[in-house]
N, CA, C and O of each residue as an XYZ file, in Angstrom:
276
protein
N      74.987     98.779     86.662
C      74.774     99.689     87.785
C      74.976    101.119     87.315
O      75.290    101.342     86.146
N      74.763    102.320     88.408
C      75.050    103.723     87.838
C      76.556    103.633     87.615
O      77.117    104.074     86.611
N      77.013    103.176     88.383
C      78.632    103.379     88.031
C      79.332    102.898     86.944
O      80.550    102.981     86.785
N      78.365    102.289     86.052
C      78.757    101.788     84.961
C      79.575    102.913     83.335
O      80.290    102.639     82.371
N      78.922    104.133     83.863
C      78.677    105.098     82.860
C      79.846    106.225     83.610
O      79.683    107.438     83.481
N      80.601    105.855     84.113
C      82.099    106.945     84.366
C      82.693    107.244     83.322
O      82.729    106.461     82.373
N      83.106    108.094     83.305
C      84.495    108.944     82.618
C      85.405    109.266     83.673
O      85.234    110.015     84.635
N      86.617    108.431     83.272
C      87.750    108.710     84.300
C      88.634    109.852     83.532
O      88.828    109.854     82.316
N      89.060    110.679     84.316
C      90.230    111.613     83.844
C      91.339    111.444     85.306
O      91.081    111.211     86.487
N      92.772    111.709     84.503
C      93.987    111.598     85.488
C      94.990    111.483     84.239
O      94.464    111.169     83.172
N      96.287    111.689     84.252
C      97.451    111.953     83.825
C      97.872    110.494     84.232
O      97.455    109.529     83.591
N      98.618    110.371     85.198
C      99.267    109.028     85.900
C      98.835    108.175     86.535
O      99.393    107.149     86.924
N      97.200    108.734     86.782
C      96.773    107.763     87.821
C      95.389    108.459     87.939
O      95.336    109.683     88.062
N      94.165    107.620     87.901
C      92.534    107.879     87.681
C      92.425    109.377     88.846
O      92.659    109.005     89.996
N      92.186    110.616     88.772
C      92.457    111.719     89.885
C      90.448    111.777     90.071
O      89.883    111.706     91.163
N      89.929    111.877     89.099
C      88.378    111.896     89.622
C      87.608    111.530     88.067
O      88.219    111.647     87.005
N      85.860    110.973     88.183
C      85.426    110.531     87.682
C      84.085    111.489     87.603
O      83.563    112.084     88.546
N      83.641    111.474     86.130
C      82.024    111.954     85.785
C      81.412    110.929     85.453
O      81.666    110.026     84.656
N      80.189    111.233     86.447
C      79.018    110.323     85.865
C      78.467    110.979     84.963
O      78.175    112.171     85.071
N      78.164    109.949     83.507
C      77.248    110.307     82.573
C      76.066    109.702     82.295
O      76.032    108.479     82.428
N      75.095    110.268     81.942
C      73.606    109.850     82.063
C      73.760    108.918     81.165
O      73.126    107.972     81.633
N      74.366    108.472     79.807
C      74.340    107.644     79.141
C      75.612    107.943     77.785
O      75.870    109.020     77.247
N      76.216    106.610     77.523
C      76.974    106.873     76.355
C      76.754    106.113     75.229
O      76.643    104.889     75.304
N      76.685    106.697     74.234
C      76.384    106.238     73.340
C      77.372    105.608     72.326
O      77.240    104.486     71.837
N      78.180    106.305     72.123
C      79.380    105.641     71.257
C      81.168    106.322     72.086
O      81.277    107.202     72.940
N      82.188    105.588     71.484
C      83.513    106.546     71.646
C      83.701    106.358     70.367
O      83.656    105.364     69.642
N      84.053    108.137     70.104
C      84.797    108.460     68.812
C      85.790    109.465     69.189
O      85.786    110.248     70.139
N      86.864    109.238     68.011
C      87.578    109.629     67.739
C      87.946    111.315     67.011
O      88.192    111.241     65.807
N      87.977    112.102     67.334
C      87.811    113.467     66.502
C      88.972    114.241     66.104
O      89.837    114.574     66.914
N      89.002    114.497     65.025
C      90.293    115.397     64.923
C      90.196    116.892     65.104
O      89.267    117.500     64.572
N      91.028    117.463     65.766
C      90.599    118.778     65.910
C      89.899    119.403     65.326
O      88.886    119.737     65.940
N      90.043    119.907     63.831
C      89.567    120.609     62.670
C      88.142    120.222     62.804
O      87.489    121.023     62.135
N      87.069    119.004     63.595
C      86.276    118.633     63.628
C      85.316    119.496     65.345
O      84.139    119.522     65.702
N      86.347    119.937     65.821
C      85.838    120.337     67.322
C      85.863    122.554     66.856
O      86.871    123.221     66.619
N      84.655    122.961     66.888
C      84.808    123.872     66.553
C      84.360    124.942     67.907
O      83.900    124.381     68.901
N      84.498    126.435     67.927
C      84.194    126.977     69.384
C      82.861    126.976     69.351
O      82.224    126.968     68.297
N      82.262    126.984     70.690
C      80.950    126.979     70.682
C      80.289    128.366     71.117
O      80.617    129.110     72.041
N      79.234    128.500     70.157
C      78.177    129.537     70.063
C      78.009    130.448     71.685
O      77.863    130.077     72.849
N      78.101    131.513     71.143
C      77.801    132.273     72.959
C      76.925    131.554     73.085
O      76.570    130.788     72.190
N      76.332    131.637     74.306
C      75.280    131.343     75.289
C      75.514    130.143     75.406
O      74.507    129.732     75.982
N      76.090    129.403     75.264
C      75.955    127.247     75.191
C      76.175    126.753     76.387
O      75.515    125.799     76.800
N      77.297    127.433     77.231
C      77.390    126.573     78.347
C      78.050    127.900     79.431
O      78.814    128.761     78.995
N      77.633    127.849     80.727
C      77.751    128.949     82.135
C      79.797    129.085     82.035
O      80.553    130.039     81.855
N      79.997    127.740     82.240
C      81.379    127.636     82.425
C      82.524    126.978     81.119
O      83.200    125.952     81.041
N      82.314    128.111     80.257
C      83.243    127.800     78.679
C      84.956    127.572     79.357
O      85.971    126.968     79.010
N      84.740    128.014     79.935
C      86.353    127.322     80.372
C      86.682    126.316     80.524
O      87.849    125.924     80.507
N      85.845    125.773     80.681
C      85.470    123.393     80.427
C      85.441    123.108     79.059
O      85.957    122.086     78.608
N      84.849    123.979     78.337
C      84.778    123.324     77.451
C      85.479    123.911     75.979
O      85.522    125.041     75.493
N      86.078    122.384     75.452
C      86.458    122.896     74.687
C      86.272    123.206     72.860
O      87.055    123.580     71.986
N      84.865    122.837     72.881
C      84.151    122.828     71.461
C      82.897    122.619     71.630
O      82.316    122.439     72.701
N      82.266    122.649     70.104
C      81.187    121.881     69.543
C      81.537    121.253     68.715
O      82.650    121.666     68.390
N      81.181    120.263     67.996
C      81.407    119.538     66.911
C      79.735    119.933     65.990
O      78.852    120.693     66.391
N      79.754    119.126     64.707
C      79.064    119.895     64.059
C      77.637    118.756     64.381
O      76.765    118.973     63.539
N      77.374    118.027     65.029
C      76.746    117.320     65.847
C      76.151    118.051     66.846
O      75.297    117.459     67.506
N      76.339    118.932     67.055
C      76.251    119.608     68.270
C      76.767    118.806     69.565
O      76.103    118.923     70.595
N      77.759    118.109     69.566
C      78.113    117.184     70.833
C      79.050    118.503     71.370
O      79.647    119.350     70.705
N      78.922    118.313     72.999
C      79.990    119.247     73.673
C      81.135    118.147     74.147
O      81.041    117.093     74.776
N      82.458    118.984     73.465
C      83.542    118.351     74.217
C      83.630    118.929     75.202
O      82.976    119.962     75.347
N      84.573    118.396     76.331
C      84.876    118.577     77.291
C      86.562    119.261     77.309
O      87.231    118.843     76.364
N      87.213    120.120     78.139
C      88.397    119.923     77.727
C      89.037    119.778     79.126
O      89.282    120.599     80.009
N      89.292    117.942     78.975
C      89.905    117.632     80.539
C      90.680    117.826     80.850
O      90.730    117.513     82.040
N      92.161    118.524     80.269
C      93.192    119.620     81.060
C      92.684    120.394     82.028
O      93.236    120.654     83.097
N      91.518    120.805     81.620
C      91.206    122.090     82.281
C      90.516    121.490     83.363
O      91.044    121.616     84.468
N      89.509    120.898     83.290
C      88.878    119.891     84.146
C      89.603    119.344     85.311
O      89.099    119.336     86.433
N      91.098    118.765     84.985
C      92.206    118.088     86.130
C      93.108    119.485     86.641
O      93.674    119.374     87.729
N      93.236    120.594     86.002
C      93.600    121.608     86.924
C      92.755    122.162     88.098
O      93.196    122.540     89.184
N      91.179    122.139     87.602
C      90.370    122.873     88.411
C      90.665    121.737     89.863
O      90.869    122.180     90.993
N      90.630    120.160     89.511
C      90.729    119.229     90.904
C      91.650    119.399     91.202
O      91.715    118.822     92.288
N      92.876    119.989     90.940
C      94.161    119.678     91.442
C      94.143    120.907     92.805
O      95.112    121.007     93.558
C-alpha cells in the first residue's frame, strides 16, 4: 500500500511520519560522508542536513521534530 514507504521520526514515541515516493536502500553514513549542500539545493536548508557525494539529501530530523513540536 502507500503507507508502506513511511519514515517515522520521534525520540520516545513515533511523533509524525513522511511519506516517501520510494526507498531504495538503508544505509548507514558517517558524518565525514554527509557534506553541506551547494546554495540553491533546497528552499528550506534548515531541514537539511547535507549532501552526500551521491547527491542523496539528508534530512536532519532534530530539526524536523522541533519544527512539530
Amino acid at each position: 500500500s502507500d503507507l508502506s514507504r513511511v519514515i517515522v521520526l520521534g525520540e520516545d514515541r513515533p511523533a509524525f511520519g513522511i511519506l516517501s515516493d520510494a526507498v531504495r536502500e538503508i544505509v548507514t553514513l558517517p558524518a565525514a560522508a554527509v557534506r553541506e549542500p551547494p546554495e540553491g539545493i533546497a528552499a528550506r536548508r534548515e531541514y537539511l542536513r547535507g549532501v552526500t557525494g551521491d547527491a542523496v539529501l539528508v534530512l536532519d530530523a532534530e530539526q524536523l521534530l522541533r519544527m512539530h513540536a
